[in-house]
C-alpha positions in Angstrom: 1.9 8.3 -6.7 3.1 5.1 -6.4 1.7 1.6 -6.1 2.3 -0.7 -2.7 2.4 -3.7 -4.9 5.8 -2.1 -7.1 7.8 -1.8 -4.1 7.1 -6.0 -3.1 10.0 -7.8 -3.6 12.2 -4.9 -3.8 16.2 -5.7 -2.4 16.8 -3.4 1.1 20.2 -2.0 0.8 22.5 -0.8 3.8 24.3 2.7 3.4 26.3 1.9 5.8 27.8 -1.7 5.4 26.8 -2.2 1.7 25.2 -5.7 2.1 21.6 -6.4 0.8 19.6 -7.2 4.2 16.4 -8.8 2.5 13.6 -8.1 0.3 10.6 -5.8 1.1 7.5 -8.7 2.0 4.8 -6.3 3.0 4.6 -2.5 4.8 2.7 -1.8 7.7 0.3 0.5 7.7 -1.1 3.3 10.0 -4.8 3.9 8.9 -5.4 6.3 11.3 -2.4 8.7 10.5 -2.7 7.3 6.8 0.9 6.7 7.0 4.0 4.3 6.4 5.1 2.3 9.2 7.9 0.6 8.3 8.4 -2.5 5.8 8.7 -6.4 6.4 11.7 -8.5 5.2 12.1 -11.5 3.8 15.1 -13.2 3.2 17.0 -11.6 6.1 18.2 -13.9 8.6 18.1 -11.5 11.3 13.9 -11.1 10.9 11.0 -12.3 12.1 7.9 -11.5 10.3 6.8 -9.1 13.3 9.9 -7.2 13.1 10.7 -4.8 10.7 12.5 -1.6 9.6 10.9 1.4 10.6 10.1 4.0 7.9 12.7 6.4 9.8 15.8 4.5 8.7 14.5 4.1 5.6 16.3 7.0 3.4 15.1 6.6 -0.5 12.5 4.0 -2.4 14.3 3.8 -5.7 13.0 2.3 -8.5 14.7 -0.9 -8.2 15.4 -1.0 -4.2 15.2 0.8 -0.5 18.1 1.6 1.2 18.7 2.2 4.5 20.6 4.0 7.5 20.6 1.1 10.1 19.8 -2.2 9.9 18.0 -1.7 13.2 14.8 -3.7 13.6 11.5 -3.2 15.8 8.2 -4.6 16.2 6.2 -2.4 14.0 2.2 -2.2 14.6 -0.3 -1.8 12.4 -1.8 -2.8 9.6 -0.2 -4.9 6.8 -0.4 -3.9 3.5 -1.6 -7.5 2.1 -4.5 -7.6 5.0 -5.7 -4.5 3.4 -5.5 -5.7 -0.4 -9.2 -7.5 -0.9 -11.2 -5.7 1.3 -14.6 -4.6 0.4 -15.7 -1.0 -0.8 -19.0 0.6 0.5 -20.5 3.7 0.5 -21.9 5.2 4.0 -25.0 4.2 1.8 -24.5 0.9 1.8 -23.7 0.2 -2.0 -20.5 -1.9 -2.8 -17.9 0.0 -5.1 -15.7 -3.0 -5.5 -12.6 -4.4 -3.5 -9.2 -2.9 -2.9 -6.6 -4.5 -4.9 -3.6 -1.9 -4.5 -2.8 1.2 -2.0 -1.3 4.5 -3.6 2.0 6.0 -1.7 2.6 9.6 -2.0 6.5 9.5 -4.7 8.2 9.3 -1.2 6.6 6.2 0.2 5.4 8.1 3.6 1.8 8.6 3.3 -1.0 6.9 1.6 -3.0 9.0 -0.9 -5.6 6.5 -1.6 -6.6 2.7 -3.2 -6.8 1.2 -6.2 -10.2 -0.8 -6.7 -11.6 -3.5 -8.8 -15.0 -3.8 -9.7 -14.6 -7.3 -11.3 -12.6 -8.8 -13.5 -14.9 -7.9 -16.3 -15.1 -3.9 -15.3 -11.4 -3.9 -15.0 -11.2 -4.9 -18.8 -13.6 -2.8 -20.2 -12.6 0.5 -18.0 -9.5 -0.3 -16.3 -9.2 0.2 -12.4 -10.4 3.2 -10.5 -9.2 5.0 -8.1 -10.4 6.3 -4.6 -8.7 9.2 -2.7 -7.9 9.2 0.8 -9.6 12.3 1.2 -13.4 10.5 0.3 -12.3 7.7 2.9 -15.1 8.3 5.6 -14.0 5.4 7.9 -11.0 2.9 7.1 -11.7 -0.3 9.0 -10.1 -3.5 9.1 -11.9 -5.2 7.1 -13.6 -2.9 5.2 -14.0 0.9 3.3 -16.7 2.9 4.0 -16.5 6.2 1.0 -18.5 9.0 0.8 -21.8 8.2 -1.0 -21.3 10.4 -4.4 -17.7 8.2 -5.2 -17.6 5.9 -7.5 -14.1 4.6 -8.3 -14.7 4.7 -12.3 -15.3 8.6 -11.6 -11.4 9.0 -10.7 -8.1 8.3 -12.3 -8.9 5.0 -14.5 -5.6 3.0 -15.8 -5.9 -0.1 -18.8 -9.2 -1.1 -20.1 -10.1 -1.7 -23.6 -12.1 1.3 -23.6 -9.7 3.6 -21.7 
């Protein structure tokens, strides 16, 4: 799994010419498919913030950049990966689980597998951050996540924390 938040600021590389087109500024989400739309430049004078590279051309997320088959861009819709980051986590029961502060890509960046939430600063140093998988997701709105009842993020994978 990785991490939305490692692949900000990332340089886009182009297979074809060689140049560096801009840095990755957000991805665009589609909740419904739980898939990658495409990302959002920076830095590319070509792009405007509603425009980006569809995941399509994109052919590998490295470690240290994206490249890409065409430098094509199109309106991508959905939702953006930073509108995500801070919304609330409730149970269909109506008990908050924390916020999201990170959303986990499958290793080849097309499909989310689930988000990483904070319960508080104070939580996250004492048991690090948990983590929710997309398949407890009940409903994944825009402004909130509503999880199965029995999920509690410090039940999943935990990372950091003093007492990790």
């Amino acid at each position: 799994m990785r991490r939305i938040r490692e692949l900000i600021g990332l340089p886009v590389l182009d297979l074809k010419s060689g140049d560096s087109i801009g840095w990755v500024q957000d991805l665009v989400l589609d909740n419904d498919k739980d898939a990658v739309i495409g990302i959002l430049l920076e830095g590319g004078h070509l792009f405007r913030s509603e425009k980006g590279i569809p995941r399509k051309a994109i052919m590998t997320v490295g470690k240290d950049a994206l490249t890409v088959c065409s430098k094509a861009v199109e309106v991508l819709k959905g939702t953006r990966w930073s509108d995500k980051v801070g919304n609330e986590v409730y149970t269909q029961g109506g008990e908050a689980r924390g916020t999201i502060e990170d959303v986990f890509l499958d290793d080849s960046a097309e499909k989310m597998v689930g988000f990483e939430v904070s319960d508080g600063l104070f939580a996250d140093l004492l048991h690090g951050r948990g983590t929710i998988l997309r398949p407890h997701v009940m409903i994944d709105g825009k402004d909130i996540l509503i999880v199965d009842n029995r999920v509690s993020p410090l039940d999943q994978v935990n990372e950091g924390g003093i007492l990790s």
